[in-house]
DRENDO-1510 file (C-alpha; in Angstrom, 1 decimal, always signed):
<recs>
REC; n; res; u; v; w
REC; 1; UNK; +0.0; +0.0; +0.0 .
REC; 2; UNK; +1.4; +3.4; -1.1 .
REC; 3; UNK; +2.3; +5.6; +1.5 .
REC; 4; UNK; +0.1; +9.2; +1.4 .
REC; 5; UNK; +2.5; +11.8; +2.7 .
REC; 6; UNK; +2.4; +15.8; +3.2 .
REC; 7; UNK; +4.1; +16.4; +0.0 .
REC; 8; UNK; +1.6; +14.1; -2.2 .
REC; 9; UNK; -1.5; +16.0; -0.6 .
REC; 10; UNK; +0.4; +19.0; -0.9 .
REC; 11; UNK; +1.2; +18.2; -4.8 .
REC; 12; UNK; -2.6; +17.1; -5.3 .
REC; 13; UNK; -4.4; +19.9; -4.0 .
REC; 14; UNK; -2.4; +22.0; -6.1 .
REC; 15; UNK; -3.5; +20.3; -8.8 .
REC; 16; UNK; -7.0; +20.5; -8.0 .
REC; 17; UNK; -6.4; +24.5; -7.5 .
REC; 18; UNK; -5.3; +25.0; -11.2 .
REC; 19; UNK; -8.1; +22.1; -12.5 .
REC; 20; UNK; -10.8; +24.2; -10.8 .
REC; 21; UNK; -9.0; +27.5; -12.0 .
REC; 22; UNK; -8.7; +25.9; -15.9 .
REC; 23; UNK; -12.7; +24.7; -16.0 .
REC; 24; UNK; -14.0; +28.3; -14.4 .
REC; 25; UNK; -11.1; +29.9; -17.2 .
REC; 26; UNK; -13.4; +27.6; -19.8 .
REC; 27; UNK; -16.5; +28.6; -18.5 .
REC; 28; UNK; -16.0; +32.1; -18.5 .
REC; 29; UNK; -14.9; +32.1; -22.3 .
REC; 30; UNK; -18.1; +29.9; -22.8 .
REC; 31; UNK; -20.9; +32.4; -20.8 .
REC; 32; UNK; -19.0; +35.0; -21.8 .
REC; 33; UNK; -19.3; +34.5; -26.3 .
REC; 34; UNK; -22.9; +33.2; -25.5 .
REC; 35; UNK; -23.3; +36.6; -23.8 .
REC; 36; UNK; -21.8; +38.4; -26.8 .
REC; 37; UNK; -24.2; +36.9; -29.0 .
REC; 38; UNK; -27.2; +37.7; -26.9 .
REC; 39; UNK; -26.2; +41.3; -27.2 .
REC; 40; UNK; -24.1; +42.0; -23.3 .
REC; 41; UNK; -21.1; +43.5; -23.3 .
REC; 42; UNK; -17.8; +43.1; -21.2 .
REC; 43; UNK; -18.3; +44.6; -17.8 .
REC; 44; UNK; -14.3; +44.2; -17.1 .
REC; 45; UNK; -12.8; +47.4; -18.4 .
REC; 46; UNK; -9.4; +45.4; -19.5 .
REC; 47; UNK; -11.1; +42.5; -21.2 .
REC; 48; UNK; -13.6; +45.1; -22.8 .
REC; 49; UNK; -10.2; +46.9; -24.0 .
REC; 50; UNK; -9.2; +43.5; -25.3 .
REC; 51; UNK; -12.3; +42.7; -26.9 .
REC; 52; UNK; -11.8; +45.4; -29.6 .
REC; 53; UNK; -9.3; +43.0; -31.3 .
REC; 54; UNK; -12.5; +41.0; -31.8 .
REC; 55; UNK; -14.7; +38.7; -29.4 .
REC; 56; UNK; -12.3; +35.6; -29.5 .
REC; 57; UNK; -9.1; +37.2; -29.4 .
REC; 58; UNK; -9.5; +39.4; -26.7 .
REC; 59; UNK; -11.3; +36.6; -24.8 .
REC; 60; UNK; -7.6; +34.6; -25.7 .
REC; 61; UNK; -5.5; +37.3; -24.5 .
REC; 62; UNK; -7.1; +38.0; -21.5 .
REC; 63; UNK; -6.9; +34.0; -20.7 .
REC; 64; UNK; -3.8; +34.0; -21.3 .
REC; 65; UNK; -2.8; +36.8; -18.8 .
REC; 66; UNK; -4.9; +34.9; -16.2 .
REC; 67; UNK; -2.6; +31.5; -17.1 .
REC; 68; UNK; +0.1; +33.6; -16.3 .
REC; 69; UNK; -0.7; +35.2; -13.4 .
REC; 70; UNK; -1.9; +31.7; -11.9 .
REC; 71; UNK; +1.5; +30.5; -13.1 .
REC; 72; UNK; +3.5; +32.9; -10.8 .
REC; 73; UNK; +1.7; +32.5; -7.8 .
REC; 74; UNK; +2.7; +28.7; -8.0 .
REC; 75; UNK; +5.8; +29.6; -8.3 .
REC; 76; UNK; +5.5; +32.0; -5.7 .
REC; 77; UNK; +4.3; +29.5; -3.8 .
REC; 78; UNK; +0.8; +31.7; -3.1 .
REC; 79; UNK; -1.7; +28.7; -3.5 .
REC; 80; UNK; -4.2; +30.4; -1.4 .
REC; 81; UNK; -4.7; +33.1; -3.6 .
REC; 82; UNK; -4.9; +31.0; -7.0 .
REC; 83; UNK; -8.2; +29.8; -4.2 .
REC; 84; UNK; -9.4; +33.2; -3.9 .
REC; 85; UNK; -8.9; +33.5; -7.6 .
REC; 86; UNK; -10.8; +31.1; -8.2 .
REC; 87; UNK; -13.4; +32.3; -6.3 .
REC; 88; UNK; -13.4; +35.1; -8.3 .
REC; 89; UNK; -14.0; +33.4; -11.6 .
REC; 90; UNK; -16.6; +31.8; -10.1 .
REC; 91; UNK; -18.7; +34.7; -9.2 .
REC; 92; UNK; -17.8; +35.9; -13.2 .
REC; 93; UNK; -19.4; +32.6; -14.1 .
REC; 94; UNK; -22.6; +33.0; -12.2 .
REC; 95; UNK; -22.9; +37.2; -13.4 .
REC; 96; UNK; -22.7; +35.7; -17.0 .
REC; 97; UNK; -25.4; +33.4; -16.7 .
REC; 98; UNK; -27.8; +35.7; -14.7 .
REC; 99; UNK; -26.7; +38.8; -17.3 .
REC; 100; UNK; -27.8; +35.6; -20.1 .
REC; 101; UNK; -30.5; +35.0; -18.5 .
REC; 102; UNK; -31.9; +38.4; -17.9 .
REC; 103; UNK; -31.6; +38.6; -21.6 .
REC; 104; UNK; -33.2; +35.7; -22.6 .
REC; 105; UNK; -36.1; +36.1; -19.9 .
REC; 106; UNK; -36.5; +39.7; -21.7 .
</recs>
């Protein structure tokens, strides 16, 4: 039987940080084109700057700055705030479906 140490629940809890952090980073891109093509716009000032380069490409850009920035606080060692980060994106999800919704409820 394998031995379950500190650093192996250490190692997979990390992982499960940036797996939650890489679904919400999916799910935002998701809610967020459906939201486009209901008619919303970006409420994020940065992404909305983004966005001028066209819907997908800012929406890239913008994921890729959040890759980034979730790759420095690992190696930062700053796991707790990749949690609150998370978080975060989570609440972005859940404005982009009641901002769909809104829409589609009229």
């Amino acid at each position: 039987m394998q031995e379950i140490t500190a650093a192996t629940t250490v190692n997979r809890s990390g992982r499960q940080l940036i797996e939650v952090f890489l679904y919400l980073q999916i799910l935002d891109i998701l809610t967020t084109l459906i939201g486009f093509s209901l008619g919303n716009q970006e409420a994020s000032p940065m992404v909305r700057m983004m966005v001028r380069w066209g819907p997908v490409n800012g929406l890239v850009i913008s994921k890729i700055v959040a890759v980034g920035v979730a790759a420095l606080c690992l190696l930062l060692r700053r796991r707790k705030l990749i949690h609150w980060i998370n978080y975060w994106y989570a609440a972005i999800v859940v404005w982009n479906l009641y901002t769909t919704l809104r829409v589609l409820n009229g």
